[in-house]
C-alpha angles and dihedrals in degrees: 000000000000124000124211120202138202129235116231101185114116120248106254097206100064096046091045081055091050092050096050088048094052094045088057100049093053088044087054089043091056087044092057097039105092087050100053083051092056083056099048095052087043091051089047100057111081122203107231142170119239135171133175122250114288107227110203146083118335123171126188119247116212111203132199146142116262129164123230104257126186116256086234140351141197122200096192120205125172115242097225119043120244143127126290118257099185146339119220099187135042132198114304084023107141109225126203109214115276092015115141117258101160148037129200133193097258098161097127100041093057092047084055083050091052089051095042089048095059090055092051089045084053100047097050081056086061100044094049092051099048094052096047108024118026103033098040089047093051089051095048093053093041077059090045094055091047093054090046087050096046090050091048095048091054090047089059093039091055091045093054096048081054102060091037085067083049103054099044085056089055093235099114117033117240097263087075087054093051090049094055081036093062097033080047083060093041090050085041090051096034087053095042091051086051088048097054084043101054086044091048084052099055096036108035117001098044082052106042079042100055091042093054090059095035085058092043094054090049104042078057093037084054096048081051093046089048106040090048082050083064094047087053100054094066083069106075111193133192111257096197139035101256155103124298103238101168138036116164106167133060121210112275090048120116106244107218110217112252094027111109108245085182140042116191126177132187102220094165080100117023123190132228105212115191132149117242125199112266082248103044078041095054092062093048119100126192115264097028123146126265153161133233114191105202123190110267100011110104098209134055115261111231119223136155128231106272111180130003111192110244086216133061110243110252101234109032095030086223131117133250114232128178134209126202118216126181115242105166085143088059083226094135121070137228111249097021119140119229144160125247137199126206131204106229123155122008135201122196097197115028138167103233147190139175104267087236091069089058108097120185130213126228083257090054092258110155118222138165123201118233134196111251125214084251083064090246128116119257128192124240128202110219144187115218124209125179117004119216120187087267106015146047139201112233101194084192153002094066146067135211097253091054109114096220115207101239093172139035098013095115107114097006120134128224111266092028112146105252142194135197115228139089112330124248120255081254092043095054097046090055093041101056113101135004105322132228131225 
């Protein structure tokens, strides 16, 4: 039987083709080599804007919602209910203090203040009658009694010395004596009675007297008082220099007692009320300056801390703060929302950098990224003090000659090859705002 057997040379065509293939492609990959190198090194090298450090001025700038609010406003409501007779302003009407803005019917309440008047006329008659006339009149005769009485007794003392002198002489008997003796004790008791009533006039009954008609005249003084009070309410008057905002009745209506009729508010000064965190509020002081940006107004409104409340709000724990802006054009409105900014810390001489260069770490650790002398990006560790819209105050970490990355640090590593120009369209977008680690 015949055996066949395999070859098991290689075939030395095909590896002679392998080897020349191989050659070539390791030939092409040296030749490449020096080029990919110049690429490298051009991908590597990333366009940023950088700036040193700006030394100057820098304030903080609270910010915070508030809502115009008028300096001062007067919802006026009649205290009696009753039509109304007449109005004398409509809405947008400008009021002086105590002018005259609405009429009442008030027929029968000036009718109840005539009555009342004529008691009161009548009582001051009495009054005065009984002050200069009566009174005076029943002293003068109490006075009058005592000094009868006195002249009588001394008439009857006198009679009975004398006819002592006369019986003892023998010449009346003593009946005569008994009888002077008795008409001496009725002159002594009728002098004494006109004596305690003169006293009991000045002392007790004048007084007691005065004070009944004083009380009288001013019971009827007071029913005057109170029934002209009534006839006064149907004249409403304007308690504030303002605006008339709100007008809801027309004459004819029946004003109910206790329902405003009138609204007036004093828009020369209008408030910004907001409310400012306990620890923002506690560096606050009264007349500081302030801004208040208000919707469709280009520039910035200035105003000045008018009030702080010297108390936290319940429910929020902040605390209310007003500011006072000037609106003698009437061009703000009442109600509208805006947004203020406070003044708050300064700082004459600060270190400073635009707020974009600041990068901040997953910890919260604040860092900038500066261009080295080697022309590659280094990162800085920085402490950062008062922060502006645009700037902010680093107190450490960096010095005045650092060129500080402002654009186009955002996802650069430390060590990364770095030039200064104008940043590329990625590099602005990243590098826009404070960045993130």
């Amino acid at each position: 039987m015949t055996t066949i057997k395999k070859s098991t040379k290689p075939n030395r065509g095909i590896d002679l083709k392998l080897r020349w293939a191989l050659m070539t492609a390791v030939a092409l990959t040296i030749s490449l080599l020096p080029g990919c190198k110049k690429e490298a090194a051009t991908e590597t090298q990333v366009t940023v804007q950088a700036e040193h450090p700006e030394q100057g001025p820098i304030a903080e700038h609270i910010t915070a919602d508030a809502v115009l609010a008028p300096l001062a406003q007067a919802a006026i409501a009649p205290k009696i209910s009753a039509p109304v007779r007449k109005f004398f302003v409509q809405r947008g009407s400008r009021v002086k203090e105590g002018q005259l803005l609405v009429t009442l019917e008030n027929s029968d309440l000036a009718a109840a203040a005539l009555d009342n008047k004529g008691t009161y006329m009548a009582a001051e008659a009495a009054y005065a009658t009984a002050t200069k006339a009566q009174v005076p009149e029943d002293t003068q005769k109490a006075e009058a009694d005592v000094a009868q009485t006195k002249a009588n007794l001394d008439l009857n003392l006198s009679i009975v010395n004398g006819r002592k002198k006369l019986f003892a002489e023998g010449a009346i008997p003593g009946r005569d004596l008994d009888t002077a003796q008795a008409a001496l004790v009725q002159a002594q008791a009728a002098y004494n009675a006109a004596t305690r009533h003169l006293e009991s006039m000045r002392n007790v009954s004048r007084e007691a007297a005065l004070k009944s008609a004083q009380g009288q005249l001013t019971s009827a003084e007071g029913k005057y008082n109170g029934a002209a009070a009534q006839v006064s309410y149907s004249e409403i008057r304007s308690p504030i220099n303002g605006v008339v905002t709100e007008r809801p009745l027309f004459a004819g209506e029946t004003a109910a007692a206790g329902a405003p009729v009138v609204t007036v508010m004093d828009t020369s000064s209008l408030l910004a009320k907001t409310h400012i965190a306990q620890s923002l509020a506690q560096r606050m002081k009264l007349g500081e300056e302030a801004s208040v940006r208000v919707p469709g107004v280009a520039e910035p409104v200035p105003a000045k801390i008018a009030l702080i409340s010297p108390a936290l709000d319940p429910g929020s724990t902040t605390v209310e703060v007003w500011l006072k802006i000037e609106n003698k054009g009437g061009a703000l409105k009442v109600g509208t929302p805006v947004k203020v900014s406070i003044t708050g810390r300064t700082e004459a001489q600060a270190l400073k950098i635009p707020s974009s260069s600041i990068l901040t770490a997953q910890d919260g650790g604040k860092s900038v990224m500066v261009v080295g002398s080697d022309g590659a990006a280094h990162r800085k560790a920085v402490t950062l003090g008062l922060v502006d819209a645009d700037d902010v105050q680093v107190t450490a970490g960096l010095a005045p000659g650092d060129l500080v990355i402002t654009g186009g640090a955002y996802g650069l590593d430390d060590g990364a090859k770095v030039k200064v120009g104008a940043a590329a369209d990625d590099d602005q977008k990243s590098g826009k705002g404070e960045g993130k680690e």
